[in-house]
C-alpha positions as CSV (number, residue, x, y, z in Angstrom):
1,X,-17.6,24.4,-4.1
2,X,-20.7,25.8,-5.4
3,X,-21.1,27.5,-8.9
4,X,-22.3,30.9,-8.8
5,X,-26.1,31.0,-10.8
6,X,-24.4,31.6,-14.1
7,X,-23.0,28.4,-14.1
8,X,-25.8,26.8,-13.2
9,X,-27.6,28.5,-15.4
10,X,-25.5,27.8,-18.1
11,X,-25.4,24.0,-17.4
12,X,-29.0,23.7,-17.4
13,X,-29.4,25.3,-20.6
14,X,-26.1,22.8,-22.1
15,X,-28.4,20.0,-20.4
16,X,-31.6,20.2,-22.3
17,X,-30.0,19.8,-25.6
18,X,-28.7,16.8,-24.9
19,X,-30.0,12.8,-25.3
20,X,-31.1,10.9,-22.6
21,X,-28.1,8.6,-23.5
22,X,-25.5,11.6,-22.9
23,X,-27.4,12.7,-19.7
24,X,-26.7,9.7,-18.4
25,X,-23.0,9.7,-18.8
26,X,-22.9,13.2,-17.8
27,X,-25.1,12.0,-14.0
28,X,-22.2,8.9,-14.1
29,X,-19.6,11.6,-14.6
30,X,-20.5,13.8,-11.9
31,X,-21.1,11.0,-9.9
32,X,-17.2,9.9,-10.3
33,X,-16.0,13.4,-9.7
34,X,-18.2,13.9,-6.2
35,X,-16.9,10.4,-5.1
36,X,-13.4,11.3,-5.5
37,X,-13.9,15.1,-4.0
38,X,-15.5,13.2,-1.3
39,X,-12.8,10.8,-1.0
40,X,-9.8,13.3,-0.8
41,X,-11.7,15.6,1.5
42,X,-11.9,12.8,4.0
43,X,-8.1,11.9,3.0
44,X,-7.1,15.6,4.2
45,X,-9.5,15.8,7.3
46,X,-7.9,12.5,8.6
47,X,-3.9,13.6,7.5
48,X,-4.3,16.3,9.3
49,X,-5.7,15.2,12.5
50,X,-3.3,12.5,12.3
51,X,-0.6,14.9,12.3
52,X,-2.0,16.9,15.5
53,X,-1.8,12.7,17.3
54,X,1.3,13.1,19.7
55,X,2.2,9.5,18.7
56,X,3.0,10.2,14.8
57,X,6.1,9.3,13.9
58,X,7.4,11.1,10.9
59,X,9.4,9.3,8.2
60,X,11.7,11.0,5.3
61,X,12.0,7.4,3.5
62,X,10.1,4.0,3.0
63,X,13.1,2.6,4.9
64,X,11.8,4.4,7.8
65,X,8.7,4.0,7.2
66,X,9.0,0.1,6.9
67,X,11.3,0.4,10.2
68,X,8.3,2.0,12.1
69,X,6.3,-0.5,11.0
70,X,8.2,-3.3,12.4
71,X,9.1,-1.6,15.5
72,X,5.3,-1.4,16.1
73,X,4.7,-4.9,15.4
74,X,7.3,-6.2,18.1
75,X,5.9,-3.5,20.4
76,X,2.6,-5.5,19.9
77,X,3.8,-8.8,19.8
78,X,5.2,-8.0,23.3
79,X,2.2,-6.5,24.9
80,X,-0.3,-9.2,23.6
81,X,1.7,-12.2,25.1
């Protein structure tokens, strides 16, 4: 998302009264944030186009889920020997 230019505005002015020390942090803190927005955009982009994959298999419980998993496994196992 970007900040309309009163936000920015307003952080730059917050910015230069604070110590090199803090500006630091603040960069590292930003930093964190980006990584993780990054991080759960890619997260949703790939859920979703796994959802659109004809071969998803949807599962209402781990049980499921773990029977999936082993179903796929043997199907696998079969093909590879």
């Amino acid at each position: 998302m970007i900040a309309n230019n009163y936000d920015i505005e307003r952080i730059n002015e917050m910015l230069k009264e604070l110590s090199p020390e803090t500006i630091t942090a603040v960069i590292a803190f930003i930093a964190y944030h980006a990584d993780r927005e990054r991080r759960h955009n890619k997260f949703v982009a790939e859920t979703l186009a796994a959802e659109q994959e004809p071969d998803s298999i949807i599962c209402d419980t781990a049980e499921e889920v773990m029977e999936a998993i082993r179903n796929w496994t043997e199907e696998v196992a079969e093909v590879n020997s």
